[in-house]
N, C-alpha and C positions, 0 to 999 in steps of 0.2 A: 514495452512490457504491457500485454493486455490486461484489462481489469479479469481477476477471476473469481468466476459464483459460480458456488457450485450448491443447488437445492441439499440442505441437510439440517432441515427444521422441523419438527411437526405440533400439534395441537387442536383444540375442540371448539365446538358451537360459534356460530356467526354474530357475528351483532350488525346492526343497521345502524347508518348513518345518513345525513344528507350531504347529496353530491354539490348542489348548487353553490355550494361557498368554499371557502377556505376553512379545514376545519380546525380549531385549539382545543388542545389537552388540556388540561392545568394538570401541573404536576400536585403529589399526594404530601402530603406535610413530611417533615424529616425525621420528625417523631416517629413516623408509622412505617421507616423503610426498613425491609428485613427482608430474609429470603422468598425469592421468588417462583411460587408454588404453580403450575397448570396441571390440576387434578383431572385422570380421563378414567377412563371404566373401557376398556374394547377401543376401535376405530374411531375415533370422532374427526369431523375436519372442523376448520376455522379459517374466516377471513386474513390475508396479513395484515388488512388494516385493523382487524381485534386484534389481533397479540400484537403486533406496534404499539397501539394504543394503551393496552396494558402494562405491556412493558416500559413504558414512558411513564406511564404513572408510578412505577412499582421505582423506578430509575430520578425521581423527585425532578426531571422534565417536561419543562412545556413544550409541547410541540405544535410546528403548523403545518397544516398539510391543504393543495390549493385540490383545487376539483377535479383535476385531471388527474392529479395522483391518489385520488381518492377512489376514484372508479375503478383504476385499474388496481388498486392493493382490495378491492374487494370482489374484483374476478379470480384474482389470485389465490388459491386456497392452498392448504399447509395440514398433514394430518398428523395424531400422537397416538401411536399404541400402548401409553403408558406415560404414568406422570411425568412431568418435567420439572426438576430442580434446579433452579440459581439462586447461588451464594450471590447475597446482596452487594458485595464488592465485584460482582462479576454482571451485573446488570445494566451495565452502562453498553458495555464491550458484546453481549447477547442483542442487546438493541440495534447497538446497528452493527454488526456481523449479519444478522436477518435479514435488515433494510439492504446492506448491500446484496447480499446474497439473491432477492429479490429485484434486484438493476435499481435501487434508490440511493441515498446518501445525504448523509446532515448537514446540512451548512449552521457553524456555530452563530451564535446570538450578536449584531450588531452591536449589541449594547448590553450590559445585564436585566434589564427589563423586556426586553425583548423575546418571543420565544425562538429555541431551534427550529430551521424549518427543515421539511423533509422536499427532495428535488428528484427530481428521475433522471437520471446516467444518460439519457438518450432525450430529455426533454427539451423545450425551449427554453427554460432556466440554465440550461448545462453550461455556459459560458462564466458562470457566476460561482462554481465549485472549484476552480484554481483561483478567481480575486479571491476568494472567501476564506484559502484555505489558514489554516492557523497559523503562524510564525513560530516555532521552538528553537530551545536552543540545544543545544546536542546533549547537554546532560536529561533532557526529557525525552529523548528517543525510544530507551527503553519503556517509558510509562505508557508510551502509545504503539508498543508493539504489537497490540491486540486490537487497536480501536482503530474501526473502520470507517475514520472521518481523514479529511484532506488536510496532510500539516505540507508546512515548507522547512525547511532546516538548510544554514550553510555551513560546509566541513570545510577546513582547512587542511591543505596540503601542505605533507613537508618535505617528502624526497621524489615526488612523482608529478609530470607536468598537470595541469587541471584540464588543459585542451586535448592533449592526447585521451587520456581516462573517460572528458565527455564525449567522441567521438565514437573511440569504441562502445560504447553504451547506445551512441544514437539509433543506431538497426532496431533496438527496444523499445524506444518511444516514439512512436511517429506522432510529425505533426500532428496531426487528426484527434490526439488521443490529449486525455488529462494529467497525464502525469509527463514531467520534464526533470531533466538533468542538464545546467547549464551551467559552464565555464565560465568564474567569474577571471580574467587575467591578472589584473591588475592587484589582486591580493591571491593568485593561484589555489583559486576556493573554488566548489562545487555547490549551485543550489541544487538539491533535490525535495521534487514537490511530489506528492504520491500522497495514497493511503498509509496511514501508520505502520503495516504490517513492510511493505514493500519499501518503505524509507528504512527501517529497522534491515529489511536483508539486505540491501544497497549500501548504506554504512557499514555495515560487517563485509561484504566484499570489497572496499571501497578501501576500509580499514587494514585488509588483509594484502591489498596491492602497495598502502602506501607507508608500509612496516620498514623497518631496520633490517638492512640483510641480517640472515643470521650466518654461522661456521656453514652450514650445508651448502646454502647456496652462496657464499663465497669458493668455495670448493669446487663446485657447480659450473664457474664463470671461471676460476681456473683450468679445468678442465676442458671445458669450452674453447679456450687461445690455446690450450697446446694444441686442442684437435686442428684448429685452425691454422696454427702456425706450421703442424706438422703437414696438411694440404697443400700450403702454401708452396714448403721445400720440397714435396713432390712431382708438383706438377714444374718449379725449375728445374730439379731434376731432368723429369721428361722433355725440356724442352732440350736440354744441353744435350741429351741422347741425339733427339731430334735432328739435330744440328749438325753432332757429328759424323751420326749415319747418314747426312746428305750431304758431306765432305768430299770430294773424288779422293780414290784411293790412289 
């Protein structure tokens, strides 16, 4: 399953920064986080390294960004025909929905002093976005339905093999790619490592193969053995015709 961005952001005025380093946000005290306003008048554009930036601030994160992803978030421009509002509980998930949306993505904090960094999808870092990705546990899948950062979660199976389920999913993930679905045996569990949104639809499908038949499809699989059964006597049939009409008379 490919990553998917699809441009659908806009916003106003550039800001300048230096490219030569790696650059850090600090994030804005907790005190001052509330809705997050980009006031525009008409057509404005804006770098996505300013609204990154901003939004990191407005989201009480640090953020690091090295040089190369620096340059390129400020060729990238973004435009707003009109204010833009987030609800301050929604600013986390705006952040990086952009960043992905733009071929970036966050790698969380090695440590809680540390800041998030921001890595390019396609960069020389990009081996470092599946180590990195977060551990959950299945009761947080929903919290990171929207949040387009790299977790890992493992599901357990209970009436369906784990081998089988990752196979047919593998045409989805090819090697090459960050996100995996892997067959654990020996506890017939699935890791799946993905963006939040893509773990979230993978366990609701995953959930929905590996359900309690219900009356329908019991019904379903009866139906099924008659029809099979009833092939079955057909084609003996035919063959006894068979036979006999090659009987001499």
């Amino acid at each position: 399953m490919k990553f998917s961005r699809s441009a659908a952001v806009a916003f106003t005025c550039a800001l300048a920064f230096p490219q030569a380093a790696r650059l850090l946000f600090q994030a804005a005290s907790r005190a001052e986080r509330s809705d997050f306003v980009l006031v525009s008048s008409g057509v404005d554009s804006r770098t996505v390294l300013a609204v990154i930036s901003e939004l990191a601030r407005a989201a009480d994160r640090r953020v690091s960004i090295g040089a190369n992803e620096s340059r390129k978030l400020e060729v990238q421009k973004v435009v707003l025909t009109g204010p833009l509002k987030v609800p301050a509980s929604k600013i986390e998930s705006a952040l990086e929905s952009i960043a992905f949306t733009y071929g970036f993505i966050f790698l969380p904090p090695e440590s809680e002093d540390l800041p998030w960094t921001l890595v390019d999808l396609e960069g020389f870092d990009r081996n470092q976005i599946r180590t990195r990705a977060r551990l959950i546990s299945v009761e947080e899948i929903d919290a990171y339905a929207s949040r387009y950062v790299m977790v890992s979660v493992v599901l357990k199976l209970q009436r369906v093999d784990a081998l089988k389920v990752s196979a047919s999913l593998r045409p989805f993930f090819p090697e090459s790619g960050l996100e995996r679905v892997i067959a654990i045996p020996t506890s017939n569990s699935l890791q799946i490592s993905a963006v939040g949104p893509t773990v979230a639809a993978l366990t609701k499908l995953v959930r929905g193969i590996d359900r309690e038949p219900t009356a329908v499809d019991e019904k379903a699989e009866a139906r099924k053995k008659e029809i099979a059964d009833l092939k079955a006597r057909i084609a003996a049939l035919e063959k006894r015709l068979e036979a006999q009409a090659g009987k001499p008379k």
